[in-house]
N, C-alpha and C positions, 0 to 999 in steps of 0.2 A: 375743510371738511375732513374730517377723522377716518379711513377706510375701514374701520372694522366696525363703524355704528351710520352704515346709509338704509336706507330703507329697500327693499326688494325694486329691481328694477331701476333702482338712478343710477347713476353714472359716479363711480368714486375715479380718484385718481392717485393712482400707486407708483412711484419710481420711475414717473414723467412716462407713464402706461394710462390709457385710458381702461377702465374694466366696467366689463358691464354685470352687474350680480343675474344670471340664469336660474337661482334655484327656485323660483317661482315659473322662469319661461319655461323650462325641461323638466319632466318629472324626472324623480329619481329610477337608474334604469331595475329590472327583475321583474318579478313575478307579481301578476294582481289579486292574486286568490285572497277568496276570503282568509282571516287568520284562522278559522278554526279548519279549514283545507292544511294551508299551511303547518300546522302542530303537528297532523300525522302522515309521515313520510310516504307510507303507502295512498294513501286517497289523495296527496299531492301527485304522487306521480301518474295515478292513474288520470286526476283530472288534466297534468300535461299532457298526456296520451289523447286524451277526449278534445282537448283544444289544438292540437295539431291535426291530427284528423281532419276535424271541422276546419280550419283554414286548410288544409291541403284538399278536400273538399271545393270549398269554394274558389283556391289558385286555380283547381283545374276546367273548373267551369269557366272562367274568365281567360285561359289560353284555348280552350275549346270556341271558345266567341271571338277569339282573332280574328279569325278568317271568314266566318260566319255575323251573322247579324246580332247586334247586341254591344256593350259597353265595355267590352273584354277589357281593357286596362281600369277601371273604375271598379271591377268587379275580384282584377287581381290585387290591387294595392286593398279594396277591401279584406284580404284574405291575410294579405300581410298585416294589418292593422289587429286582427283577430289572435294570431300567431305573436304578435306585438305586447299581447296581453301578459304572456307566458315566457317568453324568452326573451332574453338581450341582444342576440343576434339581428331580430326582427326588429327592435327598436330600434337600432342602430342603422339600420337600414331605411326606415320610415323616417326616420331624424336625415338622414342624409339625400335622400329623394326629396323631401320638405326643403332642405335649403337649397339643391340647385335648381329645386319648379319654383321658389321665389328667387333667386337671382335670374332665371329665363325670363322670368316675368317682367322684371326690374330692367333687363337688357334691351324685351321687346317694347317695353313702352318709354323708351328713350331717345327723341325726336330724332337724331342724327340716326339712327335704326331705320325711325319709321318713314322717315324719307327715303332713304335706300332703295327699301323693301316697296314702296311705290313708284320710285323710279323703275326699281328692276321690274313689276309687276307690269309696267304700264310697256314697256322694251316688249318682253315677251308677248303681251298680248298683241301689240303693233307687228311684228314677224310672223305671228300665226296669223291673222287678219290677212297677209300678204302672201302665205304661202296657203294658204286655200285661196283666195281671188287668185292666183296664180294657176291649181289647178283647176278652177270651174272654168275660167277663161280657154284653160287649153282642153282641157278632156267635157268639157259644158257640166250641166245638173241634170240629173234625171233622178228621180227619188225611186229606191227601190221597190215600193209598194206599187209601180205602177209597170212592171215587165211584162214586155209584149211576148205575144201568144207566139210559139216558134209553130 
């Protein structure tokens, strides 16, 4: 197989290097604007103004939903992705949170993981099981909604 005529996506092989051709998996990184944004300097920059905004906009509603009720991480990486549109930096960073939330993925559904992870699961629950029969045995149960009248 010739490395400089494989089709998008197979696998060539260059100087005992496996390569994978990416320019189909990755877009190319910069700026999404339309081209005619793009032609004049001023109304580019202004729409990168308007698209930062709006992703900074939305990052902070999604660190505001941390602690509170809501999707806060689904709502920050949406922010990034928007940001994403416009900058390299963003890309770069959405490209890199993409590969290690697919290798955690890769990590956690591999049996010798997931054995572990129920070994250790099933430990922990057998010790807490043991350390409240331990306290009900010694101190009894009395459920709070039912305190006698002093």
């Amino acid at each position: 197989m010739n490395t400089g005529s494989h089709e998008p996506g197979e696998v060539a092989v260059a100087s005992g290097e496996i390569e994978v051709d990416r320019a189909q998996s990755e877009r190319a990184l910069g700026s999404r604007a339309p081209a005619f944004i793009k032609q004049r300097r001023v109304l580019h920059l202004s729409w990168q103004v308007g698209v930062f905004i709006v992703g900074l906009a939305v990052v902070a509603t999604g660190v505001v939903m941390l602690p509170l009720p809501g999707p806060g991480w689904v709502v920050i990486f949406g922010g990034m992705a928007i940001w994403a549109t416009e900058f390299v930096w963003a890309q770069l960073v959405l490209r890199w949170t993409k590969r290690k939330v697919t290798e955690a993925a890769q990590r956690a559904l591999d049996p010798k993981v997931r054995r572990r992870n129920i070994i250790l699961t099933t430990i922990g629950l057998v010790i807490m099981t043991a350390l409240v029969a331990v306290y009900v045995w010694k101190f009894g149960f009395e459920v709070p909604w039912k305190i006698k009248d002093q």
